[in-house]
N, C-alpha and C positions, 0 to 999 in steps of 0.2 A: 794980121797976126802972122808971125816967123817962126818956123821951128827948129831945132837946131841938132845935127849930128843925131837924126834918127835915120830906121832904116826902114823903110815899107817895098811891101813884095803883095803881088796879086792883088792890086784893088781896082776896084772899077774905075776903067777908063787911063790906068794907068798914070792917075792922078797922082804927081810930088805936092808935096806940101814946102813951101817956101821957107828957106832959111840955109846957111851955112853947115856944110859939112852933110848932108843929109845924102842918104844915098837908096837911090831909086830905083823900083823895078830889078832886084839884087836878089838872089836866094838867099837867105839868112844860114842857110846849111846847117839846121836844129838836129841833135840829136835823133827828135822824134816827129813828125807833124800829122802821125796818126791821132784822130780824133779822140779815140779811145784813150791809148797810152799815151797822148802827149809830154815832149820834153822837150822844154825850151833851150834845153843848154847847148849853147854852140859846139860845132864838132871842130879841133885844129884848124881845120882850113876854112873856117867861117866870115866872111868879112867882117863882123860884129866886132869880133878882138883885136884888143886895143885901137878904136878906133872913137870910142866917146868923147864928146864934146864937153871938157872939164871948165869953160869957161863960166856957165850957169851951177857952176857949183857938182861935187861928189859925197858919196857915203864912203864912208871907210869901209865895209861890210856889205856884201851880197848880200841874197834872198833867203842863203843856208847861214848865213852868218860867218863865213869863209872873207879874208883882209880883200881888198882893192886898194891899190892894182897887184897884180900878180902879173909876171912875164912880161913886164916892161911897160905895160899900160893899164887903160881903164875899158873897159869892152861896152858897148851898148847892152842895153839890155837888165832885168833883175839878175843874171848868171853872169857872175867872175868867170871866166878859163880858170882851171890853178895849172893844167899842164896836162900833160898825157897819160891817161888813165883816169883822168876826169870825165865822170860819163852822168853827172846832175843829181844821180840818185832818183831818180823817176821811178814812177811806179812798176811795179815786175806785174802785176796782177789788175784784168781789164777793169774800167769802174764799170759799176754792175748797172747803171743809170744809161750808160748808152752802147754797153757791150750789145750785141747784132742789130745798133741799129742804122752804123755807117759800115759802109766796103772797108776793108781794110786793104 
């Protein structure tokens, strides 16, 4: 099995998964990757944007329902970029399910 124009960061053993376009051991540069607040949405300088692999097919539509592509391509990931001042819409307030119970 091949996988295509993904991106993985931190896994054991610094195992790629096989396929075209993929990119390895790379910081994704997430808004957020506090356990608590989590936010996937890529920050400007994120490798993620526009760099998806449109060959297996796209959504017209983000995770927010926001068009793809936006700024000239299609990003990995369920988050479009739309530009600057795009910051996901992530939660402002910790979930109460695991607020003290990672380091922040």
């Amino acid at each position: 099995m091949t996988y295509a124009g993904n991106l993985t960061y931190q896994v054991k053993d610094n195992v790629c998964p096989p396929g075209p376009g993929n990119l390895c051991n790379v910081d994704p540069k997430l808004a957020s990757t506090n356990l608590v607040q989590f936010n996937a949405m890529p920050l400007a300088s994120s490798p993620l944007i526009n760099t998806a692999n449109i060959a297996t097919g796209i959504l017209a539509i983000d995770y927010r329902g926001l068009p793809r592509p936006a700024n000239g391509g299609y990003d990995i990931g369920a988050f479009q970029y739309q530009g600057s001042g795009d910051t996901g819409g992530g939660t402002s307030a910790p979930d109460p399910v695991f607020a003290g119970s990672f380091d922040s």
